[in-house]
N, C-alpha and C positions, 0 to 999 in steps of 0.2 A: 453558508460556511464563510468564515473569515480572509478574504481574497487574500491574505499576508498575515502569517505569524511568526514574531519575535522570538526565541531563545535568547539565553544567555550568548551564548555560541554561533547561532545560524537565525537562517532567514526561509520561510516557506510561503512559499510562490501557489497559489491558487491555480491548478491549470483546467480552464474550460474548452480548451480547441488548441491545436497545434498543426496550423496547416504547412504544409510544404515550404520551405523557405520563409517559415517566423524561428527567432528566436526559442518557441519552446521546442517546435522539431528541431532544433539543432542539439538543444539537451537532450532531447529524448535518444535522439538519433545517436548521440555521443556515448549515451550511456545503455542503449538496447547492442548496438555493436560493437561493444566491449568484453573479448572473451571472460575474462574475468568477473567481472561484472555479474555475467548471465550464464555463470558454472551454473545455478542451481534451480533456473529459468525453466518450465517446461517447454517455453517458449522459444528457448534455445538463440543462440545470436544471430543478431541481424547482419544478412550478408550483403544487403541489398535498402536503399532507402524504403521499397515497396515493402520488404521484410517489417520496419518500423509502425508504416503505414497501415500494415496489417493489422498490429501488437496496440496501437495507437486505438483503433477503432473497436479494440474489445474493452479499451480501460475507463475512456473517458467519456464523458455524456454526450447522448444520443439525444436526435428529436424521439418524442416519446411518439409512437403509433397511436391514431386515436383506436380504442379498444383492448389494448395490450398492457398486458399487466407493467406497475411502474418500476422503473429500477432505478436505483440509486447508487451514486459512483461519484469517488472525491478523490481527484490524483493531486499532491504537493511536489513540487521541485523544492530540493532542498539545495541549500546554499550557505556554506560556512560565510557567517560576516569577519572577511578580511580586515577590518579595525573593530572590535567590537566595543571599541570605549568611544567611539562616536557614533555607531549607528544602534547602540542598545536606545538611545537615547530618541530617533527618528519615531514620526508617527505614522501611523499603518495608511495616514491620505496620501505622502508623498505616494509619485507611479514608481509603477516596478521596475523600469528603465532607470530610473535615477537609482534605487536602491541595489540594481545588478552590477552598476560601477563599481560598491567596493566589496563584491561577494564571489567565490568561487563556487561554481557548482560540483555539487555531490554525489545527487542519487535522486531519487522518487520514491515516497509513498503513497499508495493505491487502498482506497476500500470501496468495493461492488458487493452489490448484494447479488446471493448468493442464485443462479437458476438452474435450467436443465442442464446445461452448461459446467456446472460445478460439479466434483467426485462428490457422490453420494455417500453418507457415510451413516453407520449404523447408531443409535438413536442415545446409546452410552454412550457413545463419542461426540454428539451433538445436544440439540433437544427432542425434546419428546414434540410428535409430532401434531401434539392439542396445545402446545403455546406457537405455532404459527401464525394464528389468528392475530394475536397482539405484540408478538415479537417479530422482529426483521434482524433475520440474519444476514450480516455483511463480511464475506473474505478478504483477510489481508495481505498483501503482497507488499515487499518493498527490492529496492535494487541501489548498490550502494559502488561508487566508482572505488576502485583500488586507494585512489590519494584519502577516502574516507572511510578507512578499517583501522577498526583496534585503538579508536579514539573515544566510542560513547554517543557517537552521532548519528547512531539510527535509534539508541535506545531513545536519546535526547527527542526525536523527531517523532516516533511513536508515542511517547507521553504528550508530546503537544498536539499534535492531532487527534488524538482523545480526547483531550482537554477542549480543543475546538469544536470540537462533535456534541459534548456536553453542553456548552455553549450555545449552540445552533439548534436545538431538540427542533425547531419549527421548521426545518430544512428536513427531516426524518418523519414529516407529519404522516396519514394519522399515527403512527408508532407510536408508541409509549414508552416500549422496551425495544433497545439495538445491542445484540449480540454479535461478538465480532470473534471471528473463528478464525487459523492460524496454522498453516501443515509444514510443519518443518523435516526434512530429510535425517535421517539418524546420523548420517556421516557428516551432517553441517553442524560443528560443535559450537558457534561464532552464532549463528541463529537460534540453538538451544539457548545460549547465555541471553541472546536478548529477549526472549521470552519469559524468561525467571526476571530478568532485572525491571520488564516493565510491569510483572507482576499479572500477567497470561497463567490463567491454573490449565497444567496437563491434564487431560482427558482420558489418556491412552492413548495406545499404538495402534497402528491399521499394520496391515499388510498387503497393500497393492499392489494387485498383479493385471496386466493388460496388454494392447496394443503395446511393442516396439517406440520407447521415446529415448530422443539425445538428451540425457542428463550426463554432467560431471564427467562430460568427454567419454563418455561411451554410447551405447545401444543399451539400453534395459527394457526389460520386458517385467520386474517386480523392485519392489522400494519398502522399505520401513520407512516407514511415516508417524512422528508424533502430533497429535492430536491439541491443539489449545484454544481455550477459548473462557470467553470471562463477557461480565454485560456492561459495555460503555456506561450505559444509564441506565435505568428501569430498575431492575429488580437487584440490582448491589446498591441502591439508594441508602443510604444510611439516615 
C-alpha cells in the first residue's frame, strides 16, 4: 500500500505501528478519546491511554502466527493539507515529518479483513458463502475529529483508499477479488450520506440484537444496521 496519499485537500499517513509515545499514538490517542468522535464507535471512548492501546491492537498489523490464517489491515491517518497549493505539489519520497509540518490532523481510516471477530451476517447481506475461496472480505471503519465534519473529507479519503487498494492488488495477494463491507447505524444520517457519495451499494438492513454496548451515549442491547458493500477490484472490473 502506498505509505502517503495525496488529495486534492489532504494527506494520508500509512500507519504500520503506533507505540506509545510516537506521533501516531498521539493521533490515535487524540482521536479514540474524543467523545465525539467515537459516538458511533462500538468501541466506545477511550478513557485511558491503555483504552487506545487496546483499540490500537485490534486495527493495525500484527506479527502473522506461523500456522494462522493471514489477515490483512490498512489504517490511514488523515490530515487536511494546511497550504494545499504548495504541498499538492510535494512527492510521496519526502518523510512524513516534514509533510506533518503543514497538515492538521483529522481522523483515520481502517480496512481489516473480516474474522470470527466480525457480526456475522446473513448471506443476502453479504456473499454467498462459495466466493470465499477467491474473494477476501475486508470491514470498514473510519473515525473523523469534529474540526473534520460536514466538509467532504471522509468521503474524499474513502475514494482514495480504494483507489490505493486498487493500486496495490499485490499487497491483497493471493486474492483476486477484495470486497469491502460497511455497517452503518440508522440514526447516523452523515455515514448514510457517505456511503451513497462514495458509491457503497446497500445490501439491506440487519437488526441486531445482543450483549449490552455503549453506543450514541447509551446502553443498547439492539440496533438497525444498514448493510453496504461493493467490490474494490475483482469482479466490478469493467
Amino acid at each position: 500500500m502506498d505509505p502517503i496519499i495525496i488529495t486534492p485537500r489532504l494527506k494520508l499517513t500509512l500507519i504500520t505501528a503506533a507505540e506509545k509515545g510516537s506521533q501516531e499514538f498521539e493521533w490515535l490517542h487524540d482521536l479514540r478519546s474524543n467523545e465525539k468522535a467515537t459516538w458511533w464507535s462500538i468501541y466506545g471512548q477511550s478513557k485511558t491511554t491503555a483504552d487506545t492501546e487496546k483499540v490500537i491492537r485490534g486495527i493495525l498489523p500484527t506479527k502473522q502466527q506461523e500456522g494462522a490464517v493471514k489477515t490483512y489491515r490498512v489504517s490511514y491517518a488523515v490530515h487536511i493539507i494546511d497550504d494545499p497549493t504548495t504541498s499538492s505539489a510535494e512527492t510521496e519520497s519526502q518523510s512524513v515529518s516534514q509533510r506533518n509540518d503543514t497538515a492538521t490532523f483529522i481522523g483515520m481510516v481502517a480496512l481489516h479483513s473480516v474474522d470470527e471477530n466480525s457480526l456475522p451476517l446473513p448471506e443476502h447481506l453479504t456473499l454467498p458463502a462459495t466466493a470465499a475461496s477467491t474473494t477476501l472480505t475486508v470491514e470498514l471503519g473510519y473515525l473523523f475529529l469534529p474540526i473534520g465534519w460536514g466538509k467532504g473529507y471522509a468521503t474524499e479519503s474513502l475514494n482514495a483508499v480504494f483507489a490505493g487498494c486498487r493500486r496495490a492488488r499485490s499487497f491483497w495477494a493471493p486474492f483476486g477479488n477484495v470486497y469491502v463491507r460497511a455497517i452503518v447505524n440508522h440514526e447516523n444520517p452523515a455515514s448514510l450520506r457517505v456511503m451513497e457519495k462514495t458509491g457503497m451499494v446497500e445490501r439491506g438492513v440487519y437488526e441486531w440484537t445482543g450483549k449490552p454496548i455503549f453506543l450514541a451515549g447509551e446502553w443498547t442491547e439492539r440496533s438497525t444496521l444498514h448493510i453496504f458493500g461493493y467490490y474494490i477490484f475483482g469482479k466490478n472490473d469493467s
